[in-house]
Backbone as ProteinMPNN parsed JSONL, in Angstrom:
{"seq_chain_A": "XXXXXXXXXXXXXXXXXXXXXXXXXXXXXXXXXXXXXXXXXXXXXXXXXXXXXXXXXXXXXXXXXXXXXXXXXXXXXXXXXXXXXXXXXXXXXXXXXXXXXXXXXXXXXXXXXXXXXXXXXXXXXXXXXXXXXXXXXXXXXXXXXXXXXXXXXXXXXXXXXXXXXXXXXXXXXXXXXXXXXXXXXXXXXXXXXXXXXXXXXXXXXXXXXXX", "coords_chain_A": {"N_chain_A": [[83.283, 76.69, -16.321], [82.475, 74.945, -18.166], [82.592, 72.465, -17.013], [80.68, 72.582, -14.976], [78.415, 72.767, -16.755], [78.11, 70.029, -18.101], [78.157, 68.603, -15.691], [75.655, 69.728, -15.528], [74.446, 68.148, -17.643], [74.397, 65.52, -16.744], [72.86, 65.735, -14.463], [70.671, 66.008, -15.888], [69.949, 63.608, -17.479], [69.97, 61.799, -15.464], [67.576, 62.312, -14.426], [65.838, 62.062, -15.997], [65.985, 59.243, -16.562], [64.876, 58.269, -14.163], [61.904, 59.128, -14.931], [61.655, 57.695, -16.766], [61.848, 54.641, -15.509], [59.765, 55.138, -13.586], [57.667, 55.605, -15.406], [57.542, 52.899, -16.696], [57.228, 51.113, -14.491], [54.391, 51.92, -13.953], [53.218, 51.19, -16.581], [53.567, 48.311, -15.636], [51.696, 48.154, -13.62], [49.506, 48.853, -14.302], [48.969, 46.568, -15.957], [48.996, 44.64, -14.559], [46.665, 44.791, -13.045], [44.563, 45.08, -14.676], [45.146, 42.106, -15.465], [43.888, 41.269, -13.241], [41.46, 42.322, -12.831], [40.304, 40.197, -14.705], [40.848, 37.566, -14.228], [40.134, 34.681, -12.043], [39.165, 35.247, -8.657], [38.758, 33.99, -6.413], [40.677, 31.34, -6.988], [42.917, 32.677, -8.191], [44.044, 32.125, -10.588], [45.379, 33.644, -13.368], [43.094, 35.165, -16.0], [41.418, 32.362, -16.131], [37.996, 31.828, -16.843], [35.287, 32.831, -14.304], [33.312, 30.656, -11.986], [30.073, 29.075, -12.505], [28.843, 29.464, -9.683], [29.967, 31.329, -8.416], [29.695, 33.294, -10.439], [27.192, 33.886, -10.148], [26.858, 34.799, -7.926], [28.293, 36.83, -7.812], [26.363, 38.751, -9.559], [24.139, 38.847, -8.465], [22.008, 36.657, -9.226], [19.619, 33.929, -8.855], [20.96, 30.495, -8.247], [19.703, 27.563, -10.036], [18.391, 24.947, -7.716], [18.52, 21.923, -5.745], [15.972, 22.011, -4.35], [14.501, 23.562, -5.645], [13.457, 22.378, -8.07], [10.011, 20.564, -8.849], [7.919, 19.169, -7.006], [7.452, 15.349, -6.752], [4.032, 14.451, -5.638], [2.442, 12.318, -3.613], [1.403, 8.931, -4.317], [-1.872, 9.047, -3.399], [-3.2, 6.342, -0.769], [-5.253, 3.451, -1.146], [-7.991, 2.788, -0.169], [-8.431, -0.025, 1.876], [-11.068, -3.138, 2.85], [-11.726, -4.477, 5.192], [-12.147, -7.976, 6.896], [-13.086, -8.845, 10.142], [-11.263, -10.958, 12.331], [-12.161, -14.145, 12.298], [-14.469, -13.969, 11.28], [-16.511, -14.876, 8.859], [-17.044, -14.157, 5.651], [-19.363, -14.784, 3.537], [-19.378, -14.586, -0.579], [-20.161, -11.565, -2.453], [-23.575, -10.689, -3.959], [-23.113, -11.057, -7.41], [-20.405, -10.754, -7.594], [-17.426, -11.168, -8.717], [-14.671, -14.185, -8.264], [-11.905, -16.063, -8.779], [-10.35, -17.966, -7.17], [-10.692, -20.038, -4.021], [-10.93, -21.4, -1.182], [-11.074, -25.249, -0.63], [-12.586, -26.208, 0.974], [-15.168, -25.585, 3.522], [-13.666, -24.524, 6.651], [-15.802, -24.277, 8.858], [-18.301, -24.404, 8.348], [-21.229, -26.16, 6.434], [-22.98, -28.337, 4.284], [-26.138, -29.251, 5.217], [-27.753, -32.31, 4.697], [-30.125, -34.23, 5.169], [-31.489, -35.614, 8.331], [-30.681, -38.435, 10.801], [-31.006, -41.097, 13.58], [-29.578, -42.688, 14.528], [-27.649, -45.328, 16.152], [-28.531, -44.556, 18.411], [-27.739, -41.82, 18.757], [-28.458, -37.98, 18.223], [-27.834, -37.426, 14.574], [-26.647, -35.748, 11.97], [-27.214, -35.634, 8.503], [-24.453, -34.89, 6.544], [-22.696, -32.869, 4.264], [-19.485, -31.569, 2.909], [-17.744, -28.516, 1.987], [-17.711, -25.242, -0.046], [-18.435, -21.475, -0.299], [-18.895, -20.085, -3.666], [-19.094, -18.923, -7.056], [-21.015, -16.205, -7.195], [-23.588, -15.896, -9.154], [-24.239, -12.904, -11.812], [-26.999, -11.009, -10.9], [-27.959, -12.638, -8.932], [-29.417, -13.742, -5.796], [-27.585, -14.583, -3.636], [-24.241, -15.865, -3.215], [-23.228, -19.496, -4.151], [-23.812, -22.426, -2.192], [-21.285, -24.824, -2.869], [-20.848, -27.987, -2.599], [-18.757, -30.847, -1.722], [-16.98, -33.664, -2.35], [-18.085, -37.192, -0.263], [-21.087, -37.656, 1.247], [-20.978, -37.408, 5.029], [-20.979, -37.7, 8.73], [-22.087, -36.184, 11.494], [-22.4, -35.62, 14.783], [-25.088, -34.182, 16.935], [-25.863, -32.024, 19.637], [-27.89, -32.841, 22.398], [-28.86, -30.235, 23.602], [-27.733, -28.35, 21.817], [-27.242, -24.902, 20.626], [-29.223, -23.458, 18.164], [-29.988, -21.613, 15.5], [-32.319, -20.502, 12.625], [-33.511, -19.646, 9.351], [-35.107, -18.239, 6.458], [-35.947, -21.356, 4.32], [-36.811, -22.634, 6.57], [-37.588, -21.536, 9.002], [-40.081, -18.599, 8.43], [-38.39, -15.868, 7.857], [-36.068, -13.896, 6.939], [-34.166, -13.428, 8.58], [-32.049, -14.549, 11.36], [-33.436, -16.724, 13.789], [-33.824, -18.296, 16.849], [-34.244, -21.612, 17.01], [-35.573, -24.576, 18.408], [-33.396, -28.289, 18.979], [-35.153, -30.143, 17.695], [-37.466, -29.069, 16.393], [-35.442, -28.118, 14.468], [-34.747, -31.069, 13.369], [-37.602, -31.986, 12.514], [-38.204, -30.189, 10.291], [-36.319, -31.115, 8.194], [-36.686, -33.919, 7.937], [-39.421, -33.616, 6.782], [-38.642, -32.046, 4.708], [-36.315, -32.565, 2.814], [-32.383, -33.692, 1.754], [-32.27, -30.614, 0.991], [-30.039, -29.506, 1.429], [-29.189, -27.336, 3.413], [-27.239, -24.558, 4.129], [-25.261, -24.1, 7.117], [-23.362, -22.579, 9.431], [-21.267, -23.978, 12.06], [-19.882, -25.081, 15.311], [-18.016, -27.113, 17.002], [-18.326, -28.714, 20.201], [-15.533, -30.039, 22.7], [-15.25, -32.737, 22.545], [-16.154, -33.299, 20.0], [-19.091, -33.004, 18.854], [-21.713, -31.08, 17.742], [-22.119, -28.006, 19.035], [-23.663, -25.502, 18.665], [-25.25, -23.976, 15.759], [-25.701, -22.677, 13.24], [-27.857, -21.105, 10.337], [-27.403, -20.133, 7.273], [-28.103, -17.423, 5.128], [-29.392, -18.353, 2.191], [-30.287, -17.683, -1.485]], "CA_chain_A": [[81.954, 76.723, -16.917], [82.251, 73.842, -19.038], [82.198, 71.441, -16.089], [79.25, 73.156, -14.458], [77.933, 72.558, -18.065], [78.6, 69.274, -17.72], [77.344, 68.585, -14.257], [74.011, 69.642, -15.514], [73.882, 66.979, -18.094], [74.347, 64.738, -15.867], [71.688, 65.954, -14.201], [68.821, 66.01, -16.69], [70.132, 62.406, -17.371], [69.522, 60.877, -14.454], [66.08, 62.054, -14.251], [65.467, 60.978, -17.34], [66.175, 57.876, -15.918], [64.09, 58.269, -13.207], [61.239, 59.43, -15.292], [61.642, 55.906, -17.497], [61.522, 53.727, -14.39], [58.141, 55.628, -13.456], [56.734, 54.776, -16.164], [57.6, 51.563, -17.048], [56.148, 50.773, -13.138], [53.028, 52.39, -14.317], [52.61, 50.266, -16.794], [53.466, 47.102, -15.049], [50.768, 47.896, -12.586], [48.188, 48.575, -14.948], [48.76, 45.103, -16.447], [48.825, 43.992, -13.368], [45.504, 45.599, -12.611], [44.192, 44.404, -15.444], [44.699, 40.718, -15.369], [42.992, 40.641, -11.433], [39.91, 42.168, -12.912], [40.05, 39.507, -16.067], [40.898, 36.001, -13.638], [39.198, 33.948, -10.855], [39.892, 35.809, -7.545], [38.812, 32.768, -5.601], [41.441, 30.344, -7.576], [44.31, 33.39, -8.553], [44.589, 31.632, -11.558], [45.05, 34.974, -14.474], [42.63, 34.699, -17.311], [40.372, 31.65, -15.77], [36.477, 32.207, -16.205], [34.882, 32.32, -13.001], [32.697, 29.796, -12.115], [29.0, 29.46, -12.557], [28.277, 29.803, -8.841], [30.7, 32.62, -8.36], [29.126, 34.401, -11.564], [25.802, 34.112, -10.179], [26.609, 35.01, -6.544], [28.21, 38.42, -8.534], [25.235, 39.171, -10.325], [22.915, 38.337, -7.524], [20.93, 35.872, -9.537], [19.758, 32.999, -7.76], [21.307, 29.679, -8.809], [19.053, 26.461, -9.864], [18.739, 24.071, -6.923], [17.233, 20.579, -6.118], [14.704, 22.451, -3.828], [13.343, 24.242, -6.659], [12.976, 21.002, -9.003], [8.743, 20.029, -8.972], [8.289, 17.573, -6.5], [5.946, 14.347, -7.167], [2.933, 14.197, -4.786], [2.904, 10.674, -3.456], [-0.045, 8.662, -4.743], [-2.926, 8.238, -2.047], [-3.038, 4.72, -0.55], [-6.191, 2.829, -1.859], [-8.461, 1.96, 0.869], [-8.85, -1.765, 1.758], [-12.01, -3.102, 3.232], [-11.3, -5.426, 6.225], [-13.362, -8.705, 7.423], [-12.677, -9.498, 11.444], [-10.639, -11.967, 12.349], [-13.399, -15.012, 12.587], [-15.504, -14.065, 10.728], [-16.306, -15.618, 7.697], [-17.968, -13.448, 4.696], [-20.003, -15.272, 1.818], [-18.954, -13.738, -1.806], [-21.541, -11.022, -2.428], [-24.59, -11.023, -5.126], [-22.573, -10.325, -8.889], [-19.285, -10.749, -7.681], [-16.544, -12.711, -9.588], [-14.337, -15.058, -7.475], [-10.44, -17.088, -9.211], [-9.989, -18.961, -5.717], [-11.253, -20.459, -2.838], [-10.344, -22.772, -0.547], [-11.897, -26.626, -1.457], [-13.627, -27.045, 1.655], [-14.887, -24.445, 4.172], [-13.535, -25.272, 8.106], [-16.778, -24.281, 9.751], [-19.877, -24.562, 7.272], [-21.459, -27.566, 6.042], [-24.629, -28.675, 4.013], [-26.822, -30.019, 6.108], [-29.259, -32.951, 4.297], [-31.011, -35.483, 6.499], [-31.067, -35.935, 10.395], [-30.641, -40.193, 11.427], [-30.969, -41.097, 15.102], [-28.515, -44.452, 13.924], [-26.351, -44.882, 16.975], [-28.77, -43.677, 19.702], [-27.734, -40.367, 19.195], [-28.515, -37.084, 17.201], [-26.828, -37.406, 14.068], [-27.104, -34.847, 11.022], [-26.305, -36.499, 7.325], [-24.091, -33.657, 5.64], [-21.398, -32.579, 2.811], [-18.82, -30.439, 3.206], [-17.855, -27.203, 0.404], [-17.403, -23.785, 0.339], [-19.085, -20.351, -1.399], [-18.611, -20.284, -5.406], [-19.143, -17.482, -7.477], [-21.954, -15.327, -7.135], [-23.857, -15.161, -10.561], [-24.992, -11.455, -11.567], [-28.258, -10.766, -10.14], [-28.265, -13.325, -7.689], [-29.215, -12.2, -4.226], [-26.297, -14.87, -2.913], [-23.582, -17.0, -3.578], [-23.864, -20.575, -3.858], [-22.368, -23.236, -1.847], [-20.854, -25.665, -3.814], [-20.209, -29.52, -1.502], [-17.616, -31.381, -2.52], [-16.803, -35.454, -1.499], [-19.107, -37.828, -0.067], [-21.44, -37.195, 2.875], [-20.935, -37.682, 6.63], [-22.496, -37.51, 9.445], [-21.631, -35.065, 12.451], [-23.278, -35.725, 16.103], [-25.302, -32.675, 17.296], [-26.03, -32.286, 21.415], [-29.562, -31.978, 22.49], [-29.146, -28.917, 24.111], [-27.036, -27.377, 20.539], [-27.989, -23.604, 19.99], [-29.458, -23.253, 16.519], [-30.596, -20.481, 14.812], [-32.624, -20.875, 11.286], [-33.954, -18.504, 8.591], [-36.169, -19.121, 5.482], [-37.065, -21.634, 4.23], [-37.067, -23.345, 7.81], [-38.54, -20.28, 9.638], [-40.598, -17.397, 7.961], [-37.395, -15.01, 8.569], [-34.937, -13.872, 6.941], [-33.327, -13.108, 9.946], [-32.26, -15.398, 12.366], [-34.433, -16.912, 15.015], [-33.591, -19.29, 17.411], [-35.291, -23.027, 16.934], [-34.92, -26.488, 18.899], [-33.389, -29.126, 17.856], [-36.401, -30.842, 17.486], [-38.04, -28.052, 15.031], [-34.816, -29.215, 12.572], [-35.452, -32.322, 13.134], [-39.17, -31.852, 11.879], [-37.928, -29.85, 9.313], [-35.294, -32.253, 7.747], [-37.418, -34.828, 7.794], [-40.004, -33.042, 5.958], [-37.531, -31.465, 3.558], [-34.897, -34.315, 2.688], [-32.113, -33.351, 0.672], [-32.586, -29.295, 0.727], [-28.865, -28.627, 1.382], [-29.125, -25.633, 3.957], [-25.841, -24.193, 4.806], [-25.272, -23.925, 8.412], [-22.008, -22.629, 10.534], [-21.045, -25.284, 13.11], [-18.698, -25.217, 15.894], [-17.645, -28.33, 18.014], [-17.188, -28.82, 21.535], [-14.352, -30.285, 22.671], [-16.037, -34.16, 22.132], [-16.309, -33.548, 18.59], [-20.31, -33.327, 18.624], [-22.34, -29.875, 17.334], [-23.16, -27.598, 20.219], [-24.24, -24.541, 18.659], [-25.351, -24.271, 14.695], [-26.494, -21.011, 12.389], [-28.439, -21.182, 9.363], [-26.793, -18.778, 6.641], [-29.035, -16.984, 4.105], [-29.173, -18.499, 0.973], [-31.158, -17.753, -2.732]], "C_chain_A": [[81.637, 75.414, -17.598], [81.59, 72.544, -17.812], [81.065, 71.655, -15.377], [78.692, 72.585, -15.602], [77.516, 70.972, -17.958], [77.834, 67.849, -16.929], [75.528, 68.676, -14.809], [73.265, 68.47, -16.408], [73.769, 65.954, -17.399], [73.337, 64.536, -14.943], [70.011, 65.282, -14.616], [69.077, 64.085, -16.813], [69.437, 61.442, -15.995], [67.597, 61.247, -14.165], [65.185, 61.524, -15.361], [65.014, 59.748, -17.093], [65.03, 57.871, -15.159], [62.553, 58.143, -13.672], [60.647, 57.902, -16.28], [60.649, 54.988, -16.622], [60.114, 53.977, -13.782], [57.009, 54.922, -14.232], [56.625, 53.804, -16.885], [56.62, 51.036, -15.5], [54.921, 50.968, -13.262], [52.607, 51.347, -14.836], [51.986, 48.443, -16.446], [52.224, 47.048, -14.142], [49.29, 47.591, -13.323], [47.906, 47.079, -15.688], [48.458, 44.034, -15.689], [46.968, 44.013, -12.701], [44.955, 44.828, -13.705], [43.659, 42.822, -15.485], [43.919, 40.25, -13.912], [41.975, 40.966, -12.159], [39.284, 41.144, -13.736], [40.133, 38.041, -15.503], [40.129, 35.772, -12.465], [40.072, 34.549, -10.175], [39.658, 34.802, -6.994], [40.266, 32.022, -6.083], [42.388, 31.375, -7.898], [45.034, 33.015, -9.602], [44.491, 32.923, -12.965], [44.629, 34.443, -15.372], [42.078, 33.639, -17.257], [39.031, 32.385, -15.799], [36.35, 31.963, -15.011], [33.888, 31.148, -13.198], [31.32, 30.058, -12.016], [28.335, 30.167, -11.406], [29.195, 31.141, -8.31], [30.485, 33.741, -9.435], [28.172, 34.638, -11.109], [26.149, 34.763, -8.603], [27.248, 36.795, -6.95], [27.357, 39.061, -9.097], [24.214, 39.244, -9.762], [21.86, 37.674, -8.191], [21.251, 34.38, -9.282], [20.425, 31.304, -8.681], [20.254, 28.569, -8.436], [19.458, 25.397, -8.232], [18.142, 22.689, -6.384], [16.051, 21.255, -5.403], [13.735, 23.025, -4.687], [12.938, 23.055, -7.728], [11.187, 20.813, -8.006], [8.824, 18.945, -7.92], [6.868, 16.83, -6.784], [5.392, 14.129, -6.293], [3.185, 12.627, -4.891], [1.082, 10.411, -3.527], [-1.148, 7.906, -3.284], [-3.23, 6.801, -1.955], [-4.512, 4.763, -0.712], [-6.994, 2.419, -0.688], [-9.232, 1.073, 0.65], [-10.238, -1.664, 2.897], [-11.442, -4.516, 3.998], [-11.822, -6.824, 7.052], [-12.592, -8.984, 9.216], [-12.269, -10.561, 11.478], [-11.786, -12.974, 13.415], [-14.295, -14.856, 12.356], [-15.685, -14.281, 9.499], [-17.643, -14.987, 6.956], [-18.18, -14.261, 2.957], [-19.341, -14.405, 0.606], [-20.577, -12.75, -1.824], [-22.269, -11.585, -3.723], [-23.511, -10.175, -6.324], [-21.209, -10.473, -8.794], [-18.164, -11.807, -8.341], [-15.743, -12.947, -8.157], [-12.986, -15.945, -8.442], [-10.103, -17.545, -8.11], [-10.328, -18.895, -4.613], [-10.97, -21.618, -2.345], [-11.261, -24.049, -0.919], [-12.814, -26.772, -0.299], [-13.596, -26.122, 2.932], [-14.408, -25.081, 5.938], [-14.926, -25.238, 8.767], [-18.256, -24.079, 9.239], [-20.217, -26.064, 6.349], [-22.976, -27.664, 5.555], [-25.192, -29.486, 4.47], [-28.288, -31.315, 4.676], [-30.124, -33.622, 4.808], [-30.41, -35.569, 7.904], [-31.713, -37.669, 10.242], [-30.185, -40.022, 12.892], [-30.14, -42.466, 14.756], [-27.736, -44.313, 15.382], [-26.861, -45.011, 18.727], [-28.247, -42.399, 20.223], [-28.037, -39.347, 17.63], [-27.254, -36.783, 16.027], [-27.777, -36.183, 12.824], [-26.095, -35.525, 9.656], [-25.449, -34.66, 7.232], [-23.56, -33.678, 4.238], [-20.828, -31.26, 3.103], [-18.55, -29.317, 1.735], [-17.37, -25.913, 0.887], [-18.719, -22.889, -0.591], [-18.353, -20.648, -2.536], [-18.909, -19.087, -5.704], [-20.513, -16.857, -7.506], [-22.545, -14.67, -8.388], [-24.452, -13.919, -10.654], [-26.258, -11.713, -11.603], [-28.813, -11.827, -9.565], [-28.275, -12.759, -6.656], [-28.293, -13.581, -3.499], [-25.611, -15.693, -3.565], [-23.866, -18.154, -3.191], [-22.761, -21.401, -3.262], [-22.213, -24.372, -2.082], [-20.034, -27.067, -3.0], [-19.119, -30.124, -2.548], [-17.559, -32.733, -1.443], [-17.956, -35.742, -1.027], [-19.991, -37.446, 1.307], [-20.991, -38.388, 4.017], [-21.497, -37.228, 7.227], [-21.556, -36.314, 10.729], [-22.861, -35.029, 13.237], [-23.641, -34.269, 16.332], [-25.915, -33.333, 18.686], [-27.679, -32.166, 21.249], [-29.908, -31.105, 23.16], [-27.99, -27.879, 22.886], [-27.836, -25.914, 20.729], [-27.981, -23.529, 18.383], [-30.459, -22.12, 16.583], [-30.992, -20.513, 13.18], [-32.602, -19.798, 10.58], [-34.915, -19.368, 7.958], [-35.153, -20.056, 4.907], [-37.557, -22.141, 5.581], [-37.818, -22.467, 8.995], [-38.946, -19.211, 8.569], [-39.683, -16.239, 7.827], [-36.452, -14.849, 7.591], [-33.405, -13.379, 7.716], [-33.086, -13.597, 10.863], [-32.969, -15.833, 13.805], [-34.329, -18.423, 15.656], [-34.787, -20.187, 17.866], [-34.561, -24.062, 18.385], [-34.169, -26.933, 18.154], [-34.68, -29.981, 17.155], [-36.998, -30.186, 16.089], [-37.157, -28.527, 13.978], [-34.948, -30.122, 12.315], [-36.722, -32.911, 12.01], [-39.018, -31.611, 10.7], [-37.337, -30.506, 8.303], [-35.704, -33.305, 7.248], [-38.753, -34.725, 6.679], [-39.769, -32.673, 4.751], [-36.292, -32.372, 3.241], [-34.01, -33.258, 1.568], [-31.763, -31.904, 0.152], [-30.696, -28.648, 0.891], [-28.615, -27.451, 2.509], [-27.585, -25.437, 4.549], [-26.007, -23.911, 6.277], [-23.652, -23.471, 8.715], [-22.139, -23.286, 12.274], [-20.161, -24.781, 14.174], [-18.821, -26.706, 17.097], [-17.622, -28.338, 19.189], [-16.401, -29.701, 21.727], [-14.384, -32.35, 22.623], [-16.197, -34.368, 20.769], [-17.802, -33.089, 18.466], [-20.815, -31.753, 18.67], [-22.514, -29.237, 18.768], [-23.44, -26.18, 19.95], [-23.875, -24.523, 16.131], [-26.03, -23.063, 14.06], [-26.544, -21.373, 11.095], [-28.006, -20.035, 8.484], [-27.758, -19.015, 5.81], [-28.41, -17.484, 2.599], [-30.469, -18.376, -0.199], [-32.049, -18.985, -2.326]], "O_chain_A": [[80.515, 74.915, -17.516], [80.506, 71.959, -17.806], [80.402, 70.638, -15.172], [78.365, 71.445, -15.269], [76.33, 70.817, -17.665], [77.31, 66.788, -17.266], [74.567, 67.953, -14.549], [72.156, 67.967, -16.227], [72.688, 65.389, -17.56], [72.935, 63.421, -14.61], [69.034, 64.672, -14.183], [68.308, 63.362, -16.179], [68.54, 60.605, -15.906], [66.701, 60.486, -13.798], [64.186, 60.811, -15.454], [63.907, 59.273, -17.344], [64.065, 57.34, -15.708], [61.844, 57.316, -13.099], [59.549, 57.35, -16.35], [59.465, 54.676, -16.744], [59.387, 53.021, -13.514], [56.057, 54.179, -13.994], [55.718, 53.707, -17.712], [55.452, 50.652, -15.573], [54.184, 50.179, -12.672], [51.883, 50.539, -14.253], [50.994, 47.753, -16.68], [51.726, 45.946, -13.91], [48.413, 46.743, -13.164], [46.79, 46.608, -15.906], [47.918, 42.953, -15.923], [46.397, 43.177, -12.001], [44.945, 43.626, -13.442], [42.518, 42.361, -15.52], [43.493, 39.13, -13.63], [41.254, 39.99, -12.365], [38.063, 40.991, -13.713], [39.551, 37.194, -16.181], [39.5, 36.69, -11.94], [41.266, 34.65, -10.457], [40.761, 34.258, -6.933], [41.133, 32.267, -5.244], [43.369, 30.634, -7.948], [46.219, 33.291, -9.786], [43.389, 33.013, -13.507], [45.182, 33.46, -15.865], [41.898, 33.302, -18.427], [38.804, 33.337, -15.052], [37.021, 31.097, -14.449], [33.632, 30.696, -14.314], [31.033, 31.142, -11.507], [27.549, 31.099, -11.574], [28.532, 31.942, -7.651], [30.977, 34.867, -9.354], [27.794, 35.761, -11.441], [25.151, 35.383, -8.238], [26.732, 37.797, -6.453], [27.635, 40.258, -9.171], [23.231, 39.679, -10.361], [20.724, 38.004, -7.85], [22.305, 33.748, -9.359], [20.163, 31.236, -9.882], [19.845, 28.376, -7.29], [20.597, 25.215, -7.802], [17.005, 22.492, -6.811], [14.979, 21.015, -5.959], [12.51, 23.018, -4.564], [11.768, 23.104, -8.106], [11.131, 20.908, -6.78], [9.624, 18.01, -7.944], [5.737, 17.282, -6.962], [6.072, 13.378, -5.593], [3.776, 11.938, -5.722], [0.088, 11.039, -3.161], [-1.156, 6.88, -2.605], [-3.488, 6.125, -2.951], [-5.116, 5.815, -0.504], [-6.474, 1.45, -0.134], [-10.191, 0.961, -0.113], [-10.516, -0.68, 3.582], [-10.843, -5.424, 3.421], [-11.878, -6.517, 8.243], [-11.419, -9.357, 9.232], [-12.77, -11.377, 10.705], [-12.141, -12.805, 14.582], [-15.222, -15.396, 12.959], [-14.802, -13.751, 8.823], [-18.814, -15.118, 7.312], [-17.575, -14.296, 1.886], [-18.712, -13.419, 0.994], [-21.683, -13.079, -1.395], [-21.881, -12.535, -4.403], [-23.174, -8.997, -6.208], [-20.609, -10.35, -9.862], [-18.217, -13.037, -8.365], [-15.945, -12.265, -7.152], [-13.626, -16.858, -8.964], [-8.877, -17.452, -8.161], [-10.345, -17.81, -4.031], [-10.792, -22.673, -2.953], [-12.269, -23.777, -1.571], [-13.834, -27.435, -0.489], [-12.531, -25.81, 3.464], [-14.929, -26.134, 6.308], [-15.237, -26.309, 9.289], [-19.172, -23.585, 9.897], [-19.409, -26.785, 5.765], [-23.95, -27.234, 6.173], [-24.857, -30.644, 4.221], [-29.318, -30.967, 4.1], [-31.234, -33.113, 4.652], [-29.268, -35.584, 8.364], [-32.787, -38.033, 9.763], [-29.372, -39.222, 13.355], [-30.886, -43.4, 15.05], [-27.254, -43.225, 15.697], [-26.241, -45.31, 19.747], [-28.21, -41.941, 21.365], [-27.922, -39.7, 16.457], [-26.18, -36.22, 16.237], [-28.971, -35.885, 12.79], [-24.898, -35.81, 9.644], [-25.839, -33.608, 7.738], [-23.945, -34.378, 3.302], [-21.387, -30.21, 3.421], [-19.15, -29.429, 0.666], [-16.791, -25.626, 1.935], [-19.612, -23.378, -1.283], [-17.335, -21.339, -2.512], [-19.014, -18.194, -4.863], [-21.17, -17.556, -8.277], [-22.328, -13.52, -8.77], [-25.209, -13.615, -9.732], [-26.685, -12.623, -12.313], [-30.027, -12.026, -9.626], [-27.647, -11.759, -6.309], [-28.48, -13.416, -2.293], [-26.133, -16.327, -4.482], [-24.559, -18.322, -2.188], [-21.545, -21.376, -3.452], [-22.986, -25.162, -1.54], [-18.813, -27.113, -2.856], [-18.821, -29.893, -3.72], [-17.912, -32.835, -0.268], [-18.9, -34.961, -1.152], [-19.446, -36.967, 2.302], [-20.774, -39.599, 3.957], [-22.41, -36.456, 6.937], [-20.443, -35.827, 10.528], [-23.97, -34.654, 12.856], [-22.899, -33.32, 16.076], [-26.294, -34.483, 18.908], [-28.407, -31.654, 20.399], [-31.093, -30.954, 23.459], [-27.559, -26.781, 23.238], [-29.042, -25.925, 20.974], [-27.024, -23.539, 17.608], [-31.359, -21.823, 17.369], [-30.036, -20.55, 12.405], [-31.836, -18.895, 10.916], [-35.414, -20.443, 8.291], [-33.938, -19.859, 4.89], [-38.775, -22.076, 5.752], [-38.602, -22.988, 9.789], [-38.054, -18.933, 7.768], [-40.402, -15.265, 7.606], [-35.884, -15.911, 7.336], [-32.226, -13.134, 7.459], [-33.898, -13.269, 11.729], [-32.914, -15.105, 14.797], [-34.672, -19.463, 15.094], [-35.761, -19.951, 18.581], [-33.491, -24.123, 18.991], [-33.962, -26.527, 17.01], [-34.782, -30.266, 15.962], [-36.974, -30.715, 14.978], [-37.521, -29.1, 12.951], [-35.264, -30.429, 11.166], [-36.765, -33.788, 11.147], [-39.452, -32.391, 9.852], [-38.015, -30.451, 7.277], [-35.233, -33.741, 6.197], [-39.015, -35.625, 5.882], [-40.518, -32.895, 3.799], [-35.372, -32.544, 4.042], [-34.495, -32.403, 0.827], [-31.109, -31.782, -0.884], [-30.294, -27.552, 0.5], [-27.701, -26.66, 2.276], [-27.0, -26.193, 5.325], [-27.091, -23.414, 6.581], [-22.769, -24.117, 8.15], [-22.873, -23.054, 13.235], [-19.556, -23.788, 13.772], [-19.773, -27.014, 17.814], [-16.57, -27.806, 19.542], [-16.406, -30.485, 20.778], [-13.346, -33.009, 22.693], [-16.37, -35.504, 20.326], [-17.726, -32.448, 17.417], [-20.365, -31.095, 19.609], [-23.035, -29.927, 19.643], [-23.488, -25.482, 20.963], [-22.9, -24.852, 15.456], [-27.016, -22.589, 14.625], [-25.567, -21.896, 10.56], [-28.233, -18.912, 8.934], [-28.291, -20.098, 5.569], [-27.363, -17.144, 2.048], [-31.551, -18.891, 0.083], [-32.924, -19.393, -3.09]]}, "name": "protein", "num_of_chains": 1, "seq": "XXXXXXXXXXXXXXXXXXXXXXXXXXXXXXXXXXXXXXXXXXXXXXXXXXXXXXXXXXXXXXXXXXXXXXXXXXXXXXXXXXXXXXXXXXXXXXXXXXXXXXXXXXXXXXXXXXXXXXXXXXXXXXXXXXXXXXXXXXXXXXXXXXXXXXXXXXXXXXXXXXXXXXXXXXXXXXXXXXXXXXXXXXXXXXXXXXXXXXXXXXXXXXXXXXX"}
């Protein structure tokens, strides 16, 4: 009996045991359990915050991004006003003017016509446009250096205005009519655009509108 006796302690003992080891495992798990829900599962590091974009992608709220930053409208380009290439635009009436070339290539003040030579000559002075005082109806053109002379053909195309025709709109003269005119009028300055033929000598001449 005794050893039967015995025997049974032996028994309860070992489950004892058994019963320990249970729950010591228990707890290990739950600690275990624990620190996964408390660290970064990405990184497995225990007891790391997660990170902002891994907090927000748990929470489903959306994370800042450059697409959502304001964007700056781009400032409308300024539109320019364009003159053709060869064509040559006076300053208007009122306008200011800080530079201009000294002397225009293809305009010239015309003052006296001399037949010196045996041929059609026209006195001049060369210049450009100047500034355009307010409420002038044009700019003025301002000679510069001494005069010369410049051969014109006797078949030139010219075209006048006022004072030399009634017009302020061009109307094609003789030479002869400037002639007349020139002679009559000494001195008057009229701007004209010139071009050369390949001799040097006028063969076509336009009277620009001036005050």
């Amino acid at each position: 009996m005794r050893s039967m006796h015995g025997h049974g302690k032996v028994v309860r003992g070992a489950r004892r045991v058994r019963t320990q080891a249970a729950l010591a495992a228990l707890a290990l798990c739950g600690t275990l359990a624990l620190t996964a829900c408390n660290g970064d599962e990405e990184t497995g590091a225990p007891g790391t915050p997660a990170s902002p974009a891994t907090s927000a992608a748990a929470t489903g709220a959306a994370s800042p991004s450059a697409s959502s930053a304001p964007s700056k409208k781009p400032t409308p380009a300024t539109p320019s006003t364009v003159t053709p290439a060869g064509t040559k635009k006076a300053p208007t009436p009122g306008s200011t003017c800080d530079h201009k070339m000294p002397i225009s290539p293809d305009e010239i003040a015309v003052n006296r016509y001399t037949p010196e030579g045996g041929v059609h000559s026209l006195i001049i002075k060369h210049g450009n446009w100047g500034c355009a005082a307010p409420g002038a109806d044009s700019a003025p053109f301002e000679t510069t250096g001494k005069e010369t002379f410049l051969n014109i053909a006797e078949d030139a195309k010219i075209t006048a205005v006022t004072p030399i025709v009634a017009s302020t709109v061009s109307q094609p003269i003789t030479l002869q009519q400037l002639i007349d005119w020139l002679i009559a009028h000494p001195n008057q300055g009229r701007v004209f655009r010139y071009h050369l033929d390949g001799t040097g000598v006028i063969d076509s001449l336009d009277q620009q509108y001036t005050s």
